[in-house]
Each structure stands twice: as structure tokens, then as C-alpha cells.
NUBA-666217 format. One record per residue: z, y, x of N, C-alpha, C in turn. Coordinates in pm, whole numbers, plus 50000, padded with zeros to 5 digits. Layout:
! residues N
ZYXZYXZYX...
! end
This chain:
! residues 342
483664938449003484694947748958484614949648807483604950448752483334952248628483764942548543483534925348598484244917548527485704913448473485954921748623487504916348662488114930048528487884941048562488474955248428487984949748354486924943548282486514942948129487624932948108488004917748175488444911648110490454915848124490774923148175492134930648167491984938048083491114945348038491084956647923491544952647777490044933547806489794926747635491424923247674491724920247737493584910947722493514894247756492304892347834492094883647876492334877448043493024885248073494164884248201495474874548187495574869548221497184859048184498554871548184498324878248293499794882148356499174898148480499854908548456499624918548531499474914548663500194908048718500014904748852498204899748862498034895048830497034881848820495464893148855495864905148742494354916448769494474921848876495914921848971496014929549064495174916449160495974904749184495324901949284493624900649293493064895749169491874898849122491194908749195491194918349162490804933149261491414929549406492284926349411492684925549598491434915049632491434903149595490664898749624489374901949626488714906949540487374912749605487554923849682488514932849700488204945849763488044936649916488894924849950489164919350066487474917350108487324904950021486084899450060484554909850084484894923350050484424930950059484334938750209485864936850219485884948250351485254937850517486014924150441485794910950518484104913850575483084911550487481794913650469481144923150566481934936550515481874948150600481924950650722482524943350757483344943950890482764930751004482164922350947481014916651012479554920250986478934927450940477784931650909477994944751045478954949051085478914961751144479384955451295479994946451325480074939351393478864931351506478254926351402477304919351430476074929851463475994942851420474674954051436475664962151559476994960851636476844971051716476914956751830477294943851830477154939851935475504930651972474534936551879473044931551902473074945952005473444955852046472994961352099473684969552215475304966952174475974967952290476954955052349476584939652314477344930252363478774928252292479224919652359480554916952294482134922952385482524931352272484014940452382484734931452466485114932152545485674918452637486964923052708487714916152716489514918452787489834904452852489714907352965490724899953028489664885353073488294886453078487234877553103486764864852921487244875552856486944867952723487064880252589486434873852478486044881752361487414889852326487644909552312488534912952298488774908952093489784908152112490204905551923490404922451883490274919151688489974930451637491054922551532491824930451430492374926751313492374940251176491654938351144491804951551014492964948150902493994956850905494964954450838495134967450706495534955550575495254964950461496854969550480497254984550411498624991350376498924992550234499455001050227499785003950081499224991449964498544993649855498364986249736497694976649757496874980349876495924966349920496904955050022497414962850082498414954350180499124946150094499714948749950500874946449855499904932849746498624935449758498144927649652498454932949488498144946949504498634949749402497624962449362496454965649380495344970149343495234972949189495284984449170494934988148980493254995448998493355001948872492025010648843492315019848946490685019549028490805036149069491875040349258492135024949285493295026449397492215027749525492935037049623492115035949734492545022749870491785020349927492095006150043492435015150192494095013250193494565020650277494315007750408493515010550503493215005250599494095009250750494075000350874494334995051028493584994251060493085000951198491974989351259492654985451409493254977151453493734974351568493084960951641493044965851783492584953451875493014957851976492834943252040493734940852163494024946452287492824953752367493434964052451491674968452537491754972552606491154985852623490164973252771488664974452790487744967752894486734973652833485484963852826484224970852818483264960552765482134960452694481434953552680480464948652741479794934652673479084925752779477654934152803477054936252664475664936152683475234950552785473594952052783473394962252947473324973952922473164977552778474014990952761475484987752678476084988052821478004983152799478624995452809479934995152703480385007452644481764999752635482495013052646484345006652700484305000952543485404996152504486144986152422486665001452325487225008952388487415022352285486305027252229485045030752295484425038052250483505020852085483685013652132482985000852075483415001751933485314996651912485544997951792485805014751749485755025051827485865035451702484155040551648483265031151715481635033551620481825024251529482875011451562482575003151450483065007951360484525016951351484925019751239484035030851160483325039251200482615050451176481355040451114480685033551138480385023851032480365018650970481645013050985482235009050852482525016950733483015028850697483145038350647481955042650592480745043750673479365043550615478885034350527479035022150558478415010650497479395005350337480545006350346481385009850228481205023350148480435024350054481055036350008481385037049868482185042149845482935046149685481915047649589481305044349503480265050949388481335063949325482435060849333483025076049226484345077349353484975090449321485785094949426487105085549327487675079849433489025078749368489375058549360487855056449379487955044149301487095034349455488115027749520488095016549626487515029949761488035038249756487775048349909488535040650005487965045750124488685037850267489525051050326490635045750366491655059950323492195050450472492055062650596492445060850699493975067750788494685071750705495095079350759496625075450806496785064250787497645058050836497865050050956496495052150970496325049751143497755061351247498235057651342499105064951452497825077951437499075084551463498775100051524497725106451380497545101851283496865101951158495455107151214494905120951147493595126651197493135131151272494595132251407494265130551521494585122851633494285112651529494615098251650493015091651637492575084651731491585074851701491345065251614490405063451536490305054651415490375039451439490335037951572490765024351554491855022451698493035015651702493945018251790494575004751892494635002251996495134986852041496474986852014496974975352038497974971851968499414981152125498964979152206500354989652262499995002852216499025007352190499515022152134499885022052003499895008551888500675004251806501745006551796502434996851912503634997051952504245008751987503785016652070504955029252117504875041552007503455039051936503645049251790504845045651725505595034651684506235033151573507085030451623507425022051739508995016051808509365026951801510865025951759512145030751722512085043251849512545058051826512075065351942510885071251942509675063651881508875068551944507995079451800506815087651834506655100151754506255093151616506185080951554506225083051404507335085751358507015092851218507875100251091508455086551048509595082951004510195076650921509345072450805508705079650714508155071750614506865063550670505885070950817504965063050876505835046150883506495047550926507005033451003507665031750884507875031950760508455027350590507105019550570506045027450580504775021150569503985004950575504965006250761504224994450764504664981650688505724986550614506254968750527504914962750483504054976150424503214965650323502144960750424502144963450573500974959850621500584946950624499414938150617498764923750582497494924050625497024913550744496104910250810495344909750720493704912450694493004906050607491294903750650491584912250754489924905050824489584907750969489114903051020488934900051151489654889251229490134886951344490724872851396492064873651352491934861451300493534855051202494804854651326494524849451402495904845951567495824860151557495474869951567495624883151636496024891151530495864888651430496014892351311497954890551307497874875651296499194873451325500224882451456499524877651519500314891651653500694903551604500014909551510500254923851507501154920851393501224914451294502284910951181503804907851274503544903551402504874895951447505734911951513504924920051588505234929851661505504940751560504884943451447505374951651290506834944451265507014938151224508144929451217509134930751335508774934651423510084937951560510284952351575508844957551477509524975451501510404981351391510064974051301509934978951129511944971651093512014957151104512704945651053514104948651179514774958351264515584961251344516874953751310517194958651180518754958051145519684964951193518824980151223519654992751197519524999551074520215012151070520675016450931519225023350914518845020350750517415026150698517835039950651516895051250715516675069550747516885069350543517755068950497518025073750379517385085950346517845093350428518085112250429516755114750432515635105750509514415111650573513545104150452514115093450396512895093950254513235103850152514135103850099514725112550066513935130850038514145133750179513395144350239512205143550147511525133450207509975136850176509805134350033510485127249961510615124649788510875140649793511565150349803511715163149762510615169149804510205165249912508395177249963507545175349872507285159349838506065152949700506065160949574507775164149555508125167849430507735180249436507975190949514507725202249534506155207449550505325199349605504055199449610503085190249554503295180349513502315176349442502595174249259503665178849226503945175649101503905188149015503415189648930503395202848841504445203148741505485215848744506075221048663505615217348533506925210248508507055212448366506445198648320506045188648386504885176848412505695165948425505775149748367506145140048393505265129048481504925130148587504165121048731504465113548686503735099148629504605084148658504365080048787503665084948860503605080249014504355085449101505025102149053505675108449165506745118149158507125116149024508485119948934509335116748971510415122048950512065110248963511845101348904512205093648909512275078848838510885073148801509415079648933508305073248881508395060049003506935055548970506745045449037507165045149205507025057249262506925057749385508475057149424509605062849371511145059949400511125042649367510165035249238510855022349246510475016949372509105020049447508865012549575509225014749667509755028049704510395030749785512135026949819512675023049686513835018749671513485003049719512484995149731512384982049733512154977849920511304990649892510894993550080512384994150153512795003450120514035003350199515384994350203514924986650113516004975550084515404966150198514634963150182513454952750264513534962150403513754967350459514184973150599515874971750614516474973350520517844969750527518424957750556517634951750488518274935950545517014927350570515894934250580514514922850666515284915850785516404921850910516704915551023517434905650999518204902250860519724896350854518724879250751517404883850706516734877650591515124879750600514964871050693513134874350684513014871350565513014860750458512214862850363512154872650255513034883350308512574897750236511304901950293510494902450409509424908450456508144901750397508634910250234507234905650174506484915850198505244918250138504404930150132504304937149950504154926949907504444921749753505424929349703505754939849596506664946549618507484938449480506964927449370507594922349309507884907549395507284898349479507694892249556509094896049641508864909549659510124915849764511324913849668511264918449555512094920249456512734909549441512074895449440512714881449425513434879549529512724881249654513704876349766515074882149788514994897749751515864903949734517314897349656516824896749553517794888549434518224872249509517214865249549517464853049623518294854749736518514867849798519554867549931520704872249879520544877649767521794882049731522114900049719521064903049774521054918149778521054926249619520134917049541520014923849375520644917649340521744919049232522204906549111520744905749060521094895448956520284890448857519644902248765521164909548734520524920148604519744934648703520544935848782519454946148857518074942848870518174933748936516324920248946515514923348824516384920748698515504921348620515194934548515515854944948547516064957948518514594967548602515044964448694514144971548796512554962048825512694949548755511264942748765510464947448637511334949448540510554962448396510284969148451510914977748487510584993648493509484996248608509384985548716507964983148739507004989748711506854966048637506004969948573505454981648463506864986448361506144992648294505225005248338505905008148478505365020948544503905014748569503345005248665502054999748669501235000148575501954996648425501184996548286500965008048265501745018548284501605033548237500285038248338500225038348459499525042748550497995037048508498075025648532496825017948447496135023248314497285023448235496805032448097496135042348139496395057748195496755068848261495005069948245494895061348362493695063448444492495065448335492665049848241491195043248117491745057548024493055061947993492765074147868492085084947945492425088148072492445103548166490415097048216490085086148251488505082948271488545089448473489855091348514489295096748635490995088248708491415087648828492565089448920493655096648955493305106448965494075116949036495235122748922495145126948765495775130448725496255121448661497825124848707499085108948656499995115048557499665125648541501055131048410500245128448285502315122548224501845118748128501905129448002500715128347902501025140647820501895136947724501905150747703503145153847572503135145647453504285142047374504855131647284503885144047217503595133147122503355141646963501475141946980501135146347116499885148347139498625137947081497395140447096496565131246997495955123147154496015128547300496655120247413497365108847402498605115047386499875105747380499865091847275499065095247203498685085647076497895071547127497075081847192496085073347260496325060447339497135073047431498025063547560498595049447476499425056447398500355046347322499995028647296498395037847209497555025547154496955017547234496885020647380495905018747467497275006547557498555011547573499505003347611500214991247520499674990947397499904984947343501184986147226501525002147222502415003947089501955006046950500605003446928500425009346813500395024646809501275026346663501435040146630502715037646680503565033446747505095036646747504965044246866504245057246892504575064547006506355066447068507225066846930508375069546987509275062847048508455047647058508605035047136508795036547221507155039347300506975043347395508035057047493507705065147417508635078547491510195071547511510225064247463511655056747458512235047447568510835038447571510755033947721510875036847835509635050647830509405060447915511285066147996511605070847897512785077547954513775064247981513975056047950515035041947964514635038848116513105033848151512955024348239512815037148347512825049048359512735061948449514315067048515515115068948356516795066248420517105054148451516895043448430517285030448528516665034148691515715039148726514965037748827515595051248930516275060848840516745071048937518385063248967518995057748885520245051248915519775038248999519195036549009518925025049115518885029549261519025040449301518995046749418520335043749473520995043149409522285041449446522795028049555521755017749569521505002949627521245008849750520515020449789520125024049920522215029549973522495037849895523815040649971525045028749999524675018149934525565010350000525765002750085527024994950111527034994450290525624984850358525884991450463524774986450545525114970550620523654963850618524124948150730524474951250870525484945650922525664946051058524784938751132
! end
């Protein structure tokens, strides 16, 4: 980790994308690691979970930034743990298949841990039924959590776009990507009203008066992904190759089906990034996560920021940006109200 930030810091990264996958990639090979080390210590002593007269499958699936390949300073690894369905294990103290993977996950969680709060945490809560659902879940109680009808929230099931197999059995892995894709990818009309909704609860509760969020502002990062999410539910049924996870990948396919013009594509692929760059900055001036506002123009902060993003002294560059690529990003909402695919 240390190598991968020092050499994004010196400017020795090719391309923003490039540090993200960087970090995805080790957080992977990390959890990968994890997840057989804990594996391998609960079935020396309780056998192997078994369904159906053979080894039950397990797939740990990353969400959010990890799902997306898109990992900055400081992001937490929004984790899945799903397998295949519910028997018992081999060895002679044998233990059902539920009780098996939710010690594995409770180990796992142990054996990972964060050196600082904020920075690669295992952030579970996107599991069904959240903190009071079981930490690790088979794939039909997958299914009736999120199929259309059933008790997830609208933004739960927005969620799963970014979901992406990344360790445990690859075929099963795939299964659960195919059945996300039949709950998520419908080609009915995407709950406008109900993201919406919750963009006003965020605003109301997590954003401080008087405060510019680049993560959770109008026109911060979180309306551009969410505007990309819901495009990518809008026409995922009419255009699989919108069902990226990738939220600048999504963006291409988007433009490639015809859904973005060109100048939208490339309007809304700035303002992005610049939001990623800002957030990134955020973190190395602020030395911690959690606080995303940006400070005040004029400030010996703001200076900082500036220099640290690469304006020099032209802070008023920056603030310039700031407000350009923020009103592009609240007028871009406007792509969600139009007509829907049949």
C-alpha cells in the first residue's frame, strides 16, 4: 500500500484509473488470502460444508469502490459473503453449513484488520436484512431479499450494480453475478423518486450547514454515481454491456449504446474525475477520511488543497472548477427523467 500512494503522490502513476486499480488489486489479493487462511483453520476442525453429497461453494463479493475497481485513500471494502445453500459439514464435530460460514466470516473480520479507522475496514452491511441479517447469506435468501417485491430498499438493490466476484469459487461466483443481473437488469422503470428520497435524507443528515461535501453535496460525487447507476438499471435489460461495475467503464458503454451523446460522455467523465481528484486531495490535506468538505476559498487549507491538486497558486482555478464540474453534475439529473426503454 505504501508503494502504490507514494508513487501516485510523486506523479508517478500513468492515469487515475491505473492507482485505483492498483489498490483494488491488492485489497483483492488480500481478502483472497484471507479468506483461505480462515477457510482452511475452520475446516481442519470442522470438515468441509457439504450440499447435495459434494463441497458446498462460497463466493465473497466486493460492492461499492471495491466492486467498481475504483479504491482511493482511506476507502472501506464493502463486502458479500454468499454460498450455496444450507447442509452440514463433513468432519466429527459437523456443524450445519449456516452456522460454518457465519464463524468464517467472524474470522475473517478478525484476521483483517484496519491499522487506522477509515482506511481498508470490512464494511458489512450490505449484506440482506443489514445488522440484522446473517453475515454470510445463500444465494435464495439472496434472491427473495432483492427480487423485485421483495423487502430490499431501492437503493439496497441500486447497490448491487457494482457487485463483482472476487474470491472464493469462480462458477459460483459467476452464478450469483447471473441471478444479480435478473434482479437488478429488469427493464422496468428505475425508482427515480426513491433515490432521490434518500439523496435528500444524506443531505439532511450527513452534510453540515453551510459545508460543500464533494462526496455528498448536490452536484458531489455521489449524484455523479448515482446518475450512472441508474442509467445502467435503465437500460442494463435493452444493453448488457452497460452492466459494468466500473462506473467510468459504465459511462463508455453508456455513450456506445447511445444513451450519452458524446458531449455529455465527456462532460460528466470530468466532473468525475475531478470529484475523485478532489476527494483524494481531501483526504492527504485533511491526514484522516471521514471529513470531505471542502474548505473555504481564500483559506491557507484551500491553498493547500489547491497546490496539492495541482493548481499552483491559482486557487481561483480551482473554485472555478469546483462550481463548473458540480453545476454540470446537478443538470445531469435530468438523463434520469427521460423516457424510459420499453
Amino acid at each position: 500500500m505504501f508503494r502504490i500512494d507514494l508513487r501516485h503522490i510523486m506523479g508517478h502513476t500513468p492515469s487515475f484509473d491505473e492507482f485505483s486499480r492498483e489498490l483494488t488489486d491488492l485489497a483483492e489479493t488480500v481478502l483472497d488470502a484471507g479468506c483461505r487462511l480462515c477457510l482452511e483453520e475452520l475446516e481442519a476442525r470442522y470438515g468441509t460444508p457439504q450440499l447435495d453429497g459434494r463441497r458446498c461453494a462460497l463466493s465473497v463479493c466486493a460492492l461499492g469502490k471495491c466492486g467498481g475497481r475504483e479504491l482511493g485513500f482511506a476507502s472501506d471494502l464493502e463486502l458479500l459473503f454468499v454460498y450455496e445453500g444450507r447442509g452440514r459439514t463433513t468432519g466429527p464435530e459437523s456443524i450445519t453449513n449456516t452456522e460454518f460460514f457465519q464463524k468464517l466470516v467472524e474470522i475473517f473480520r478478525k484476521t483483517i484488520e484496519a491499522r487506522r479507522e477509515g482506511i481498508f475496514q470490512i464494511d458489512l452491511r450490505l449484506r440482506p436484512y443489514g445488522k440484522a441479517g446473517s453475515l454470510a447469506v445463500t444465494l435464495e435468501t439472496f434472491r427473495k431479499y432483492f427480487e423485485p417485491g421483495g423487502p430490499a430498499w431501492p437503493y439496497e438493490r441500486q447497490a448491487l450494480v457494482k457487485l463483482r466476484p472476487i474470491a472464493g469459487d469462480a462458477a459460483f461466483g459467476r452464478q450469483v453475478e447471473h441471478t444479480r443481473d435478473d434482479l437488478v437488469y429488469t427493464g422496468k422503470t428505475f425508482d427515480t423518486a426513491a433515490m432521490r428520497a434518500m439523496r435528500e435524507k444524506q443531505l439532511r443528515q450527513l452534510v453540515r450547514a453551510g459545508t460543500f461535501n464533494a462526496k455528498l453535496s448536490s452536484g458531489g460525487l455521489v449524484d455523479c454515481e448515482y446518475l450512472v447507476q441508474g442509467l445502467q438499471i435503465m437500460w442494463g435489460g435493452r444493453f448488457p454491456s452497460v452492466r459494468r461495475t466500473n462506473t467510468m467503464e459504465a459511462m463508455r458503454a453508456l455513450r456506445d449504446a447511445g444513451v450519452l451523446s458524446e458531449g455529455d460522455f465527456t462532460e460528466l467523465r470530468a466532473a468525475y474525475i475531478f470529484l475523485r481528484r478532489l476527494i483524494d486531495a481531501l483526504r492527504m490535506v485533511r491526514g484522516h477520511a471521514r471529513d470531505l468538505s471542502v474548505p473555504p476559498a481564500g483559506s491557507e487549507e484551500f491553498d493547500f488543497l489547491a497546490r496539492r491538486l495541482g493548481y499552483g497558486h491559482a486557487t481561483d482555478r480551482l473554485a472555478a472548477d469546483l462550481e463548473r464540474h458540480t453545476h454540470r453534475v446537478r443538470e445531469f439529473t435530468r438523463l434520469l427523467d427521460a423516457t424510459h426503454p420499453q
